[in-house]
C-alpha positions as CSV (number, residue, x, y, z in Angstrom):
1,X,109.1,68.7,77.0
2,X,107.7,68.2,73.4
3,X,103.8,69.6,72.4
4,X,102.8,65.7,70.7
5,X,104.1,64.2,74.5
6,X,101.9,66.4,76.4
7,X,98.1,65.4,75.0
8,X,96.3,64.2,77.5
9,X,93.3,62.9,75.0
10,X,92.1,59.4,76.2
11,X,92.8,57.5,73.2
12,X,91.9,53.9,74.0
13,X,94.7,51.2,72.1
14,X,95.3,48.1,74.6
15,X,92.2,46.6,75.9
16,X,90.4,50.0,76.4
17,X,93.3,51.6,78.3
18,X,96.0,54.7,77.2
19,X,99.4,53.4,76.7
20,X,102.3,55.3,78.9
21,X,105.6,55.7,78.1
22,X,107.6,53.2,80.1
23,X,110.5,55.5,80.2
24,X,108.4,59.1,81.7
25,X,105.2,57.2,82.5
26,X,103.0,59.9,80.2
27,X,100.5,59.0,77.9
28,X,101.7,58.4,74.6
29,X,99.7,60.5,72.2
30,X,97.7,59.2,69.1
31,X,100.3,60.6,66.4
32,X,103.6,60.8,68.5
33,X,106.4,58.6,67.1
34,X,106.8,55.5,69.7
35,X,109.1,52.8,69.9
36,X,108.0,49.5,70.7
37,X,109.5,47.1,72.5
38,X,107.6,44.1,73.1
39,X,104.7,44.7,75.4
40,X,106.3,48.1,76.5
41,X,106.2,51.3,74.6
42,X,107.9,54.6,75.0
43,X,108.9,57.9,73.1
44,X,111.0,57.8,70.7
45,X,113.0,60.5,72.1
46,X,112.8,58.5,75.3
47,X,113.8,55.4,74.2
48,X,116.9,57.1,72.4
49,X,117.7,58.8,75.6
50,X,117.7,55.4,77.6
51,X,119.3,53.4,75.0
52,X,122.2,56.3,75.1
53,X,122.7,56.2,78.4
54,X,122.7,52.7,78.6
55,X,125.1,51.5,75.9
56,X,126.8,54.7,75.1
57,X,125.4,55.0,71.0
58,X,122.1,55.7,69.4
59,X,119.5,53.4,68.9
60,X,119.6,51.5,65.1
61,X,115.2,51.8,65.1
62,X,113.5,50.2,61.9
63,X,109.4,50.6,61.4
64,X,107.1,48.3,62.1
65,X,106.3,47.5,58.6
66,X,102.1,47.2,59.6
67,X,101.3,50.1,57.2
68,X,102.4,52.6,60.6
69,X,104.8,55.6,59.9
70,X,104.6,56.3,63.9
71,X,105.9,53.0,65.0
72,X,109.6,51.3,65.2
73,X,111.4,49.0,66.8
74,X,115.1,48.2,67.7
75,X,116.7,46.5,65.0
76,X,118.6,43.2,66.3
């Protein structure tokens, strides 16, 4: 796997619990880019690999816009 998915640093973001990937169920690291989806977040090389699978095509991912270089979400 990648180095930024394997930090196991308890890095508190959702009402003092580590967020896991919904896709490999591993912590998601402070720095490592994530998609978000709603409630759910993931890898983005997770996400990419589900939304491949799923539909056939990459993912069309946009950032967040709150001031977060990490963070993106499908576009619509």
């Amino acid at each position: 796997m990648f180095g930024f998915m394997l930090d196991e640093t308890e890095t508190p973001e959702r009402s003092g619990q580590a967020v896991a990937c919904r896709a490999c169920h591993i912590k998601l690291a402070p720095r490592a880019p994530r998609v978000v989806d709603g409630e759910a977040s993931y890898h983005r090389d997770c996400f990419e690999a589900v939304h491949r699978k799923r539909t056939g095509r990459r993912p069309t991912l946009v950032s967040t816009g709150h001031g977060d270089r990490l963070s993106f979400r499908l576009t619509a």
